[in-house]
Residue frames as a rotation matrix with the C-alpha (Angstrom) as fourth column:
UNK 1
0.719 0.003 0.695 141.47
-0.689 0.128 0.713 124.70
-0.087 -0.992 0.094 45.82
UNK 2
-0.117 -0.941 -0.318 144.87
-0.816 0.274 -0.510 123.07
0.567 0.199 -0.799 46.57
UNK 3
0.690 0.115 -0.714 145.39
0.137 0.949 0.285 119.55
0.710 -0.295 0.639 47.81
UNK 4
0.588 -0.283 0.757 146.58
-0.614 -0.766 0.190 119.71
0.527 -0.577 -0.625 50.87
UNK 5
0.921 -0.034 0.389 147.43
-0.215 0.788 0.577 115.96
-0.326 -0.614 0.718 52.11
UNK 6
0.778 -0.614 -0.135 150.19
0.208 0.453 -0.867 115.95
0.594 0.646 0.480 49.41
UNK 7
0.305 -0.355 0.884 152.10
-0.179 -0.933 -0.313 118.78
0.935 -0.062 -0.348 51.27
UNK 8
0.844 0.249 0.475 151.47
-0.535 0.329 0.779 117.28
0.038 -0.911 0.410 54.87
UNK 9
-0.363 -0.800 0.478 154.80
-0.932 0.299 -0.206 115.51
0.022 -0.520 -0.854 56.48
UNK 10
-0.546 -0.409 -0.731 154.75
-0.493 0.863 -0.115 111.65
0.677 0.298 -0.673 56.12
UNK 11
-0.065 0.142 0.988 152.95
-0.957 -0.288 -0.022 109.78
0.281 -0.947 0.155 58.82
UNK 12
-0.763 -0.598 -0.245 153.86
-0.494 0.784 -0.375 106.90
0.416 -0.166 -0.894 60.87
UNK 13
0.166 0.518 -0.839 152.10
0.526 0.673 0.520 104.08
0.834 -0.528 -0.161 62.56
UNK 14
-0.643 -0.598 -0.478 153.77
0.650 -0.095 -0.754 105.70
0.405 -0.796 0.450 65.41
UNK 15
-0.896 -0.242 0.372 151.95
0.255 -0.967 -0.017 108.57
0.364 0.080 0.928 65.20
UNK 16
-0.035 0.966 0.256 148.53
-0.494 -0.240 0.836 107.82
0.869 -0.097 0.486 65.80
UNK 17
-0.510 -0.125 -0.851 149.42
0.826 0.206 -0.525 106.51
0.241 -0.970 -0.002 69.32
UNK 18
0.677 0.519 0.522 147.22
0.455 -0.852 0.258 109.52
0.579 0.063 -0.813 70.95
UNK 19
0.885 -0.436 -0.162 149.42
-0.228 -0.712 0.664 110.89
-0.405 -0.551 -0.730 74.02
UNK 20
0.252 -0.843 0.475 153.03
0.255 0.532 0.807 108.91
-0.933 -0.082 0.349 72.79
UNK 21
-0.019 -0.222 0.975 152.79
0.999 -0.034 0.012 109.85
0.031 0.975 0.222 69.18
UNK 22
0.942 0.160 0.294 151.95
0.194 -0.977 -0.087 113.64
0.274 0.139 -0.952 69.87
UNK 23
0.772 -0.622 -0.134 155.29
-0.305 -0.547 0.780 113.55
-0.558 -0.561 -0.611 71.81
UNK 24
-0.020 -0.727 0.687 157.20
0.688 0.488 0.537 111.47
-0.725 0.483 0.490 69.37
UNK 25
0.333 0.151 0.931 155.75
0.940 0.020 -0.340 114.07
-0.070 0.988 -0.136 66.85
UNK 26
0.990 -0.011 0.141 156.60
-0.039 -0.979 0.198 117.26
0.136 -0.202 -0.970 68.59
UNK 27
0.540 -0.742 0.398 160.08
0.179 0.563 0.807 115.32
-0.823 -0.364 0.436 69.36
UNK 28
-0.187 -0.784 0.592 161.04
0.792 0.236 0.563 114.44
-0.581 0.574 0.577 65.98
UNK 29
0.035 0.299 0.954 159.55
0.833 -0.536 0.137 118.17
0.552 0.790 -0.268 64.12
UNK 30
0.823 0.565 -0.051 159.20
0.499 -0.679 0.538 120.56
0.269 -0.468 -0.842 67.02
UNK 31
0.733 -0.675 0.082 161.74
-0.631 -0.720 -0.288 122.91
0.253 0.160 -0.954 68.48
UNK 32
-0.015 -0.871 -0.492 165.09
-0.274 0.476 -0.835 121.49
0.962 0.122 -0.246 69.71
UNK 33
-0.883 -0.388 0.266 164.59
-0.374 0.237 -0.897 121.36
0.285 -0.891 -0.354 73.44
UNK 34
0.269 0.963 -0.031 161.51
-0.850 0.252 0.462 119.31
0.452 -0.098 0.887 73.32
UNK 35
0.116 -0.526 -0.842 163.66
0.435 0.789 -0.433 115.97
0.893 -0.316 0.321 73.80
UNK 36
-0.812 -0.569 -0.129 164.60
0.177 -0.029 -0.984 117.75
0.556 -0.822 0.124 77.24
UNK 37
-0.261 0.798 0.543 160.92
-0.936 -0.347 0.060 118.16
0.236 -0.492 0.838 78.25
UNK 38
0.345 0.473 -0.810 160.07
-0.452 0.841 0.299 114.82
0.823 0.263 0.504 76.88
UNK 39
-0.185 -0.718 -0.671 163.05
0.217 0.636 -0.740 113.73
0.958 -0.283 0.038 79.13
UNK 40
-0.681 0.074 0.729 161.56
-0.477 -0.800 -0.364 115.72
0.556 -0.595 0.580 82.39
UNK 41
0.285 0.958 0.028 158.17
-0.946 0.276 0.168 114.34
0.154 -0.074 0.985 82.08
UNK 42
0.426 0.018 -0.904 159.64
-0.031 0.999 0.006 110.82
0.904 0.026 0.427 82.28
UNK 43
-0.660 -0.670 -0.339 161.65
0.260 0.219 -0.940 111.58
0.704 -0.709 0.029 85.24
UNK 44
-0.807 0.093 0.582 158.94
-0.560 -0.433 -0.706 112.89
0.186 -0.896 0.402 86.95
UNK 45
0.414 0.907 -0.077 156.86
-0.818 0.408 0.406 109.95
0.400 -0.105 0.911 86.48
UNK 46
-0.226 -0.688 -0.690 159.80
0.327 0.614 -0.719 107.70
0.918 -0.388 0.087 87.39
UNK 47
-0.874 -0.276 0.400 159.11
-0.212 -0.524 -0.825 109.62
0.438 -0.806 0.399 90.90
UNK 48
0.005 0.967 0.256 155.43
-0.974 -0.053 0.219 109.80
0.225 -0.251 0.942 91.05
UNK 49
0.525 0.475 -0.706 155.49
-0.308 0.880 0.362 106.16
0.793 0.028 0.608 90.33
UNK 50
-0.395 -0.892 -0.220 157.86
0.296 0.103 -0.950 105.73
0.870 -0.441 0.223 93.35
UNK 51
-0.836 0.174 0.520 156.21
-0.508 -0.604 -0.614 108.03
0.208 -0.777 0.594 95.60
UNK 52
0.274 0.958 0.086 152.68
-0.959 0.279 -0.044 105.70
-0.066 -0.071 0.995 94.97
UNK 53
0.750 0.101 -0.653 154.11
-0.334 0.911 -0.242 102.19
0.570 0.400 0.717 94.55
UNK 54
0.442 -0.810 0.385 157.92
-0.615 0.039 0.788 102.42
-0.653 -0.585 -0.480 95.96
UNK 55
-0.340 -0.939 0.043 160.06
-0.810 0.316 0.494 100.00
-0.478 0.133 -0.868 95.29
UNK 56
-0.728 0.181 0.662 157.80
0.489 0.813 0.315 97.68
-0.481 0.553 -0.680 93.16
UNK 57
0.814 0.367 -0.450 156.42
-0.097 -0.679 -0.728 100.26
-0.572 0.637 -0.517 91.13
UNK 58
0.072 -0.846 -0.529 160.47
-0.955 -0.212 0.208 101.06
-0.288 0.490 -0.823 90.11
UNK 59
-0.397 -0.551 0.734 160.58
-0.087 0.819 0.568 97.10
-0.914 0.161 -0.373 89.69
UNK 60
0.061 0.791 0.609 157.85
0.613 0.452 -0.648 96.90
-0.788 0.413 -0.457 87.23
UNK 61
0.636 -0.462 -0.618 159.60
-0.747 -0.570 -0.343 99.64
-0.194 0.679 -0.708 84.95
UNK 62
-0.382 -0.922 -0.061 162.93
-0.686 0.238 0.688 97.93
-0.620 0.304 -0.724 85.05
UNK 63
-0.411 0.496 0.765 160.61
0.265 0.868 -0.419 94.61
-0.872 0.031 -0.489 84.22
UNK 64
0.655 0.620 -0.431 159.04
-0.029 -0.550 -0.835 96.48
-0.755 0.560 -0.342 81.57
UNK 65
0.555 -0.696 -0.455 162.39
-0.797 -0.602 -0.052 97.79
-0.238 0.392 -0.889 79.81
UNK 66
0.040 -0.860 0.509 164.20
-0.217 0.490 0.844 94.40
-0.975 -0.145 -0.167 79.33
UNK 67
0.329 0.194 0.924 162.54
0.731 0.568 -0.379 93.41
-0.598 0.800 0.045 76.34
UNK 68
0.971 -0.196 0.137 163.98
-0.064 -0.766 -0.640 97.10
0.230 0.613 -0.756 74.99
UNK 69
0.563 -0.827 -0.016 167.17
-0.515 -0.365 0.776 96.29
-0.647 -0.428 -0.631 75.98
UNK 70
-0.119 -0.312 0.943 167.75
0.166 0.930 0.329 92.91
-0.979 0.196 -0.059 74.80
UNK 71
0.646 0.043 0.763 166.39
0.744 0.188 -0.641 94.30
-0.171 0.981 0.089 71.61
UNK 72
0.943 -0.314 -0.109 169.07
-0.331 -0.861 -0.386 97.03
0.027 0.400 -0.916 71.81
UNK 73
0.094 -0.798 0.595 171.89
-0.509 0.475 0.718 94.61
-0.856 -0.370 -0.361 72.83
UNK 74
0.066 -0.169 0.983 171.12
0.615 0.783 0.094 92.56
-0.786 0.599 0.156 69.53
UNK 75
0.810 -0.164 0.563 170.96
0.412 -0.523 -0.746 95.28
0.417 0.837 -0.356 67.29
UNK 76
0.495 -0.812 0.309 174.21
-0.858 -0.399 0.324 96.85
-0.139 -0.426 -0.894 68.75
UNK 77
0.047 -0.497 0.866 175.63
0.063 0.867 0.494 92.60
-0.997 0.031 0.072 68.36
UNK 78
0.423 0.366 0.829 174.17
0.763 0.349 -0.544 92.96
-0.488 0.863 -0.131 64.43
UNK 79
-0.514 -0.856 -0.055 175.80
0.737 -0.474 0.482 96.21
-0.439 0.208 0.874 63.83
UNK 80
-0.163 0.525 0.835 172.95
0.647 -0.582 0.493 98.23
0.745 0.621 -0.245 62.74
């Protein structure tokens, strides 16, 4: 009987997120137009959350997202 775990693709910290890691894993291994589902499914929660919250639902994303900018604005300043 063969070890199987050796064989097995790398896994991240990322990965064991349950719903976020399955897509990050099907994302970064699966077929090529997964990124354009992945990218679907966010727009259509960008809606939902809109259609149930309005216009402080959409604030509380943006509110959400700064701290990913700012860290994408310094790495993009640092050059990496």
């Amino acid at each position: 009987m063969t070890d199987m775990t050796s064989a097995a693709a790398p896994r991240h910290w990322f990965y064991a997120i349950p719903l976020l890691g399955w897509i990050a894993r099907d994302i970064a291994h699966g077929d090529e137009d997964t990124i354009y589902y992945a990218l679907v499914i966010v727009l259509t929660a960008l809606v939902l959350i809109f259609k149930t919250w309005g216009l402080a639902g959409i604030t509380m994303v943006c509110l959400a997202a700064v701290p990913l900018v700012f860290l994408t604005l310094i790495l993009i300043t640092l050059g990496k």
